[in-house]
C-alpha positions as CSV (number, residue, x, y, z in Angstrom):
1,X,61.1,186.0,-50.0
2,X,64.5,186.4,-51.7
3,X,68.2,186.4,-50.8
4,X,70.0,189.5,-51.0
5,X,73.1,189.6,-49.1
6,X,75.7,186.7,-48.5
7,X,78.4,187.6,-46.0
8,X,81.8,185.6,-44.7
9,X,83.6,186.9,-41.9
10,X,87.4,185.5,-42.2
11,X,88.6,185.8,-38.6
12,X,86.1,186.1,-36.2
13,X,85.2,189.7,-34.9
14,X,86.5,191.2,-38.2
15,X,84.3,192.8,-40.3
16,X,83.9,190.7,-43.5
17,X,83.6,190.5,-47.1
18,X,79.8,190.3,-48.8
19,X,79.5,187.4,-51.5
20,X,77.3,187.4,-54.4
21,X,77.9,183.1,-53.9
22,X,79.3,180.9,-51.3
23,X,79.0,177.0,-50.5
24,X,77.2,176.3,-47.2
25,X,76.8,173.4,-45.2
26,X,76.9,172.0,-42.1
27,X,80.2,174.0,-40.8
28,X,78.7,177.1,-42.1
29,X,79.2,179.5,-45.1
30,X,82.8,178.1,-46.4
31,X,86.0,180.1,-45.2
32,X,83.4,181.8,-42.3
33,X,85.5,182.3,-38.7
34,X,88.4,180.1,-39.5
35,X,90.6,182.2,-38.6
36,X,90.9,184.2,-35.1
37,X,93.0,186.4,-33.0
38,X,94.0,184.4,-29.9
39,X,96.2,185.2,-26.6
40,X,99.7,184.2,-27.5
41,X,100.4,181.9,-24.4
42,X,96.6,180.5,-23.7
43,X,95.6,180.2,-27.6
44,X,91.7,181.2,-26.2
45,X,90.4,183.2,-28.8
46,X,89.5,187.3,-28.1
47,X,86.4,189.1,-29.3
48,X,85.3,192.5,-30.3
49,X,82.7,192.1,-27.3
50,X,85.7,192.6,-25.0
51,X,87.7,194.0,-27.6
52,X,85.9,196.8,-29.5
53,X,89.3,197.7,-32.1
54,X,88.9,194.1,-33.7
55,X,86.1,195.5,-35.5
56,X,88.3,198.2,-36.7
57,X,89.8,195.5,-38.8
58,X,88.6,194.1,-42.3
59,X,89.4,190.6,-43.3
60,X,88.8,189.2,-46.9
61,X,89.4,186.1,-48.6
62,X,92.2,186.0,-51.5
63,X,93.7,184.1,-54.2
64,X,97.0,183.7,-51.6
65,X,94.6,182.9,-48.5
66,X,93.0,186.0,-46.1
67,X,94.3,189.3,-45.4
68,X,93.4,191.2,-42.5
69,X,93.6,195.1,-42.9
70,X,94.7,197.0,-40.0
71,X,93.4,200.4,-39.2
72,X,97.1,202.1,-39.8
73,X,96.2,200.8,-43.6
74,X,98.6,197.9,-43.7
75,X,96.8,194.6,-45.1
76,X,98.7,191.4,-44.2
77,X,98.1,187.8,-44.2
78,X,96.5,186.4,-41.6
79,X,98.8,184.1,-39.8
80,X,101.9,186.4,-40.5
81,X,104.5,188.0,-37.5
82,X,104.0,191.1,-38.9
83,X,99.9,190.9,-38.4
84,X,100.4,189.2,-35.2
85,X,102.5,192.3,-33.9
86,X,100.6,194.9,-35.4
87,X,97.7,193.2,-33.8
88,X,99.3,193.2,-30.4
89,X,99.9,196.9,-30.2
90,X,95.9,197.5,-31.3
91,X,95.1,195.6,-28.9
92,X,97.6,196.2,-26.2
93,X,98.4,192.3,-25.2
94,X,100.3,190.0,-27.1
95,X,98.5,188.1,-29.5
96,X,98.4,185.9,-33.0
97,X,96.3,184.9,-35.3
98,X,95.3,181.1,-35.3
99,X,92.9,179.0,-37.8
100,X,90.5,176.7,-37.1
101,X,92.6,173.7,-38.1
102,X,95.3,174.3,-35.5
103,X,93.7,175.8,-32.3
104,X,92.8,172.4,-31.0
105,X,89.8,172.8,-28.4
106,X,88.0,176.0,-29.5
107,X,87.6,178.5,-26.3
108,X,86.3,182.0,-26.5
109,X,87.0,184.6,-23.8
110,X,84.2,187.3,-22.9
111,X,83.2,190.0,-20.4
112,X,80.9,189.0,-17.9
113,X,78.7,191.6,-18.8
114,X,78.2,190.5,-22.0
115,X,75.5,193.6,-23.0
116,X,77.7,196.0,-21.9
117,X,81.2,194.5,-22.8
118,X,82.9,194.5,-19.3
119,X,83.7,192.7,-16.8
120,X,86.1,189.8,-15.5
121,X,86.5,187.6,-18.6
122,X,84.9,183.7,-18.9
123,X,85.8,181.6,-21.1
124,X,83.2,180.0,-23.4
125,X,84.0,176.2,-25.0
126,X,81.3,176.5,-28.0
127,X,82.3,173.0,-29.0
128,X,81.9,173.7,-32.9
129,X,84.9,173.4,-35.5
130,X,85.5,177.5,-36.1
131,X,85.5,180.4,-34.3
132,X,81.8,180.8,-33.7
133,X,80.1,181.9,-30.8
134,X,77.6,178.6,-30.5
135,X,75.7,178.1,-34.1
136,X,77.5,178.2,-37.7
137,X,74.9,180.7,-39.7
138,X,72.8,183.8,-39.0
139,X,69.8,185.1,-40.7
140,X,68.0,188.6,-40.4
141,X,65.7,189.5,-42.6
142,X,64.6,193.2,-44.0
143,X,61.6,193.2,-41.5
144,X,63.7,193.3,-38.6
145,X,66.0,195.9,-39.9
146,X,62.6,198.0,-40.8
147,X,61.3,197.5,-37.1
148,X,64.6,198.3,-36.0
149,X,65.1,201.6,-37.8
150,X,60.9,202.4,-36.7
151,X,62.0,201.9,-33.1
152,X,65.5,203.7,-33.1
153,X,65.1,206.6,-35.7
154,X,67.5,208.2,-34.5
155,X,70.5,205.5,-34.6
156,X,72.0,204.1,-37.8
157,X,70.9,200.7,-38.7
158,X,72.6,198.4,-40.9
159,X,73.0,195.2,-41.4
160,X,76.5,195.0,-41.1
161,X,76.0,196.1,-36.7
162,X,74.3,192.7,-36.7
163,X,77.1,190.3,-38.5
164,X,74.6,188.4,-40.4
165,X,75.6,185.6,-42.8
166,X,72.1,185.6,-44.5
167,X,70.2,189.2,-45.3
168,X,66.2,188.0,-46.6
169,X,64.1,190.4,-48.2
170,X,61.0,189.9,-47.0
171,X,58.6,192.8,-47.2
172,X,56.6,193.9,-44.1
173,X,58.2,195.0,-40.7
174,X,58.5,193.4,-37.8
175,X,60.6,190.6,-36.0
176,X,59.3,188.0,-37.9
177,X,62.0,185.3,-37.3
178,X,60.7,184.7,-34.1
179,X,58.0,182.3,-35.4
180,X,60.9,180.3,-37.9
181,X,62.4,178.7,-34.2
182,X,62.5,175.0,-34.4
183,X,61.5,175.8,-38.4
184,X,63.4,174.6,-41.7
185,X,64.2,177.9,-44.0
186,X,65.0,176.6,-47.5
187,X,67.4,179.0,-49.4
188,X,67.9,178.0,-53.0
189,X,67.6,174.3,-52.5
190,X,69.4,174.5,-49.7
191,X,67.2,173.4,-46.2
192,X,68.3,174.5,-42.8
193,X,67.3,174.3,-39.4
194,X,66.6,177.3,-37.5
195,X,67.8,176.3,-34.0
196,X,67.3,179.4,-31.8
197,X,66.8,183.3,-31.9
198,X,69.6,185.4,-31.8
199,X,70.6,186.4,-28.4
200,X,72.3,190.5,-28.9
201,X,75.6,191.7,-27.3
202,X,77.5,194.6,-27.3
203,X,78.1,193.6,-30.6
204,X,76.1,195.6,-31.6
205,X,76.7,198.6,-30.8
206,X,80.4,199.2,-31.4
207,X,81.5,201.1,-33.8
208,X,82.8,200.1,-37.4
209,X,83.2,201.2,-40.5
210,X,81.1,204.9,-40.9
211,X,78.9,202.9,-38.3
212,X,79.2,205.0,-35.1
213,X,78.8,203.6,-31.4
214,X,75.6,203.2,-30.0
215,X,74.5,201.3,-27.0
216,X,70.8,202.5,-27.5
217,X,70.5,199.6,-30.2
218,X,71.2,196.6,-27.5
219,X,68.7,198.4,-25.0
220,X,66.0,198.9,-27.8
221,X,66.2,195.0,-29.2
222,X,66.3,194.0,-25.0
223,X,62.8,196.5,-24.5
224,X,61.4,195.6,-27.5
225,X,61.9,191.6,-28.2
226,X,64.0,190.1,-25.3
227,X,67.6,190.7,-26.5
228,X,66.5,188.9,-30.1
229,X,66.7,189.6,-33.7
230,X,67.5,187.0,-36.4
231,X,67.4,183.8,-35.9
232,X,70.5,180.9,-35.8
233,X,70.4,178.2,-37.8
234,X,72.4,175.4,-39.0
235,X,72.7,173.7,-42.8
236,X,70.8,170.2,-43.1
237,X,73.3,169.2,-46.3
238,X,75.5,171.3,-48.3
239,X,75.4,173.5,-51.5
240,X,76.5,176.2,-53.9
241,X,74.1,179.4,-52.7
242,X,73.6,182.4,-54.5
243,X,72.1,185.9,-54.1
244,X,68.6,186.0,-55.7
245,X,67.8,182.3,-54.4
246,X,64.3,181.9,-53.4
247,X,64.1,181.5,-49.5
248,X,60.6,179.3,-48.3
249,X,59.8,178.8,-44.6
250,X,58.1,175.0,-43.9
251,X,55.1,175.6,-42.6
């Protein structure tokens, strides 16, 4: 199997930027969710599974730090009053942006019904340094997006519904992460620990980018393999990875 994508996403809920290298370890791919849009009195963080338009944002990573593009065109630096008020009228509640390094405790707030994106918020302590949901990296490999698009041929599948960090080419079809639980995957010569299988949310079925909406694609994966596909893992050191690395799973 081989490594074909690398993706960061800059401030959580943003769609990303795709990396032909990145160093990984422990906290994740470097630069991945340290940065997040947050309520401007409570400092809890807000996602696009309550919040849909976040995902009509693009953040990337550059020489001068990340810029977050808004959908009226505008890119701006993350952190900036201009971003945090252009953010607040997307999202209709007053907001700024935060990093990892100053929000303190991490808290997350989403909809009860976290398949269907509604109802009264919780708040969700994932007790990890960035903005992620509970584990730092996500894999999906080629042979879940080809069981995905054989089960749904009529929605649009790509990778980029599903957020992964890690796309694997792996030949075949099928969701074959479900066997790598409790696994290490080796990319390159770096070994990580594949902690759980990858619970799906609304996430998934926003729309973003040419993607179009689709809430078929969370009631297929919950049908067809209990809400998974892809697998969470974490990094057992760290490394420079790149695109093409060999990717072995210990038997």
């Amino acid at each position: 199997m081989k490594l074909i994508e690398i993706w960061r996403y800059p401030v959580k809920s943003m769609r990303g930027e795709q990396l032909d290298e990145a160093m990984v370890g422990p906290a994740g791919v470097a630069g991945d969710r340290h940065w997040a849009v947050v309520d401007a009195e409570t400092g809890v963080s807000l996602s696009a599974k309550r919040y849909g338009a976040l995902l009509h944002c693009r953040a990337r990573t550059g020489a001068d730090g990340v810029m977050i593009g808004l959908p009226d065109g505008r890119e701006l630096p993350a952190g900036s009053d201009e971003v945090a008020s252009g953010l607040s009228d997307l999202l209709g509640r007053r907001v700024v942006t935060r990093s990892a390094g100053a929000a303190g405790t991490i808290r997350h707030e989403f909809p009860t019904a976290v398949t269907e994106g509604e109802g009264d918020p919780f708040l969700w302590e994932p007790g990890t340094e960035a903005f992620f949901d509970s584990a730092p990296l996500h894999l999906l490999t080629t042979a879940t997006l080809a069981e995905l698009r054989r089960l749904l041929p009529d929605s649009k599948i790509d990778q980029t519904r599903f957020r992964p960090n890690f796309v694997v080419e792996s030949g075949g079809i099928g969701f074959i992460e479900n066997e790598w639980v409790n696994r290490t995957v080796t990319l390159g010569a770096l070994a990580c620990l594949v902690t759980d299988p990858t619970k799906r949310c609304v996430m998934v079925t926003r729309d973003q980018g040419d993607l179009p909406r689709d809430p078929e694609v969370v009631r297929r994966i919950y049908k067809a393999n209990d809400g998974n596909a892809g697998v969470a893992m974490r990094a057992l050191d760290s490394g420079h990875l790149q695109c093409g690395a060999e990717v072995r799973v210990d038997e």
